[in-house]
C-alpha positions as semicolon CSV with decimal commas, in nm:
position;residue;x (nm);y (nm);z (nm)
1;X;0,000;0,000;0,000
2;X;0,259;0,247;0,084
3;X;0,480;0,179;-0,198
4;X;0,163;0,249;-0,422
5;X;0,140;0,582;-0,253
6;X;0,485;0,644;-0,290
7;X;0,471;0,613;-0,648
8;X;0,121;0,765;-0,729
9;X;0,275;1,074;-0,560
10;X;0,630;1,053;-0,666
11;X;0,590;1,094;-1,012
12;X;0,354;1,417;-1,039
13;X;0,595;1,563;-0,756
14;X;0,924;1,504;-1,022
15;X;0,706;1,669;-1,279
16;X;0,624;1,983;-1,059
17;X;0,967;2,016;-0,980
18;X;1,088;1,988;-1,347
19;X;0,847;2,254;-1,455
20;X;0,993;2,483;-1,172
21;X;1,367;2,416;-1,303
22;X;1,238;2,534;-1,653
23;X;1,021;2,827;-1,511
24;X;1,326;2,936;-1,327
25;X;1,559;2,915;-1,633
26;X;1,285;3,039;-1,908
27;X;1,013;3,224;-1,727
28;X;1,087;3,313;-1,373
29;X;0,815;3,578;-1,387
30;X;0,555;3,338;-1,323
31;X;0,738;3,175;-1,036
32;X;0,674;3,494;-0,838
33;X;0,311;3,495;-0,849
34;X;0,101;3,404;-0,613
35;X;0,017;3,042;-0,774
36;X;0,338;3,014;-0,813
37;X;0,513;3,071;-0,457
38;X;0,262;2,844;-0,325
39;X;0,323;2,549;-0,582
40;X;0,719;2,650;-0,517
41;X;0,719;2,597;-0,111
42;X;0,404;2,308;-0,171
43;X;0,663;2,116;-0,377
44;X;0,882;2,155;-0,135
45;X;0,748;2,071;0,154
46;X;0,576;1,758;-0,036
47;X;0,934;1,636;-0,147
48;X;1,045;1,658;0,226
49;X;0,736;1,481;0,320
50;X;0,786;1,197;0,061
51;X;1,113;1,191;0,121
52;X;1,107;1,130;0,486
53;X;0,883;0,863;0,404
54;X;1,069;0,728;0,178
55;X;1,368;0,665;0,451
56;X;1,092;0,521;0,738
57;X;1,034;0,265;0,505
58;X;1,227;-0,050;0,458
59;X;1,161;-0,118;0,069
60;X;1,464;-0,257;-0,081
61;X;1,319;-0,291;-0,423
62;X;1,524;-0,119;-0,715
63;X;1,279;0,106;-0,851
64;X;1,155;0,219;-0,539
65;X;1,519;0,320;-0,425
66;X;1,609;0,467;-0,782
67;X;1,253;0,716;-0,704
68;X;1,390;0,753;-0,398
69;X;1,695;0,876;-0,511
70;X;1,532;1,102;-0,801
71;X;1,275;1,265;-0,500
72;X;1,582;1,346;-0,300
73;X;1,729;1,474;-0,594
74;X;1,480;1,697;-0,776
75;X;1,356;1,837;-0,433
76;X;1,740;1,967;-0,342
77;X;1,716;2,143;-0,655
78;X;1,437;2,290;-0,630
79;X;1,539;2,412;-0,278
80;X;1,853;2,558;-0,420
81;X;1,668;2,745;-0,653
82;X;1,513;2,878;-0,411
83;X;1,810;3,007;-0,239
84;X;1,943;3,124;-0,561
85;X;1,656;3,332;-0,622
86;X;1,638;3,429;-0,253
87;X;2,041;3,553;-0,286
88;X;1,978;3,739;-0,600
89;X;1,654;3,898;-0,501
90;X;1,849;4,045;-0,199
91;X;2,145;4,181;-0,448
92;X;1,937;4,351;-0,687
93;X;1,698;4,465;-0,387
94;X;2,006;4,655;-0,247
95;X;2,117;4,807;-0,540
96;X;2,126;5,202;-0,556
């Protein structure tokens, strides 16, 4: 059951995340919305959450640790772009 969770929610969670890498590279105007901060930190928090998860459970399958690994993966990234955008909204905020 929980490995059919897992993977139900894994895979729309990777997609989010890859459309906020390419909204960050292509589009980043869009990121700063409303809808968009909210499906930012919702990712997230939902690839902590799965992620967490993920480690509780004792699944030694190789699929399940290869989405384990690409759920760690994706939500780093998207936390680092965070942080990037964080660091450079703080630069150009204090420019004259």
């Amino acid at each position: 059951m929980v490995k059919k969770l897992l993977a139900i929610t894994s895979i729309p969670l990777i997609v989010v995340h890859l459309f906020i890498l390419y909204f960050w590279i292509f589009d980043w105007e869009k990121l700063v919305t409303e809808v968009g901060l909210i499906s930012w930190i919702g990712s997230i928090l939902l690839g902590v959450i799965i992620y967490l998860v993920y480690r509780k459970s004792v699944i030694t399958e190789k699929g399940i640790i290869v989405s384990k690994r690409i759920v760690f993966a994706t939500t780093s990234i998207t936390i680092l772009l965070g942080v990037f955008a964080l660091i450079i909204e703080f630069i150009t905020s204090s420019m004259p």
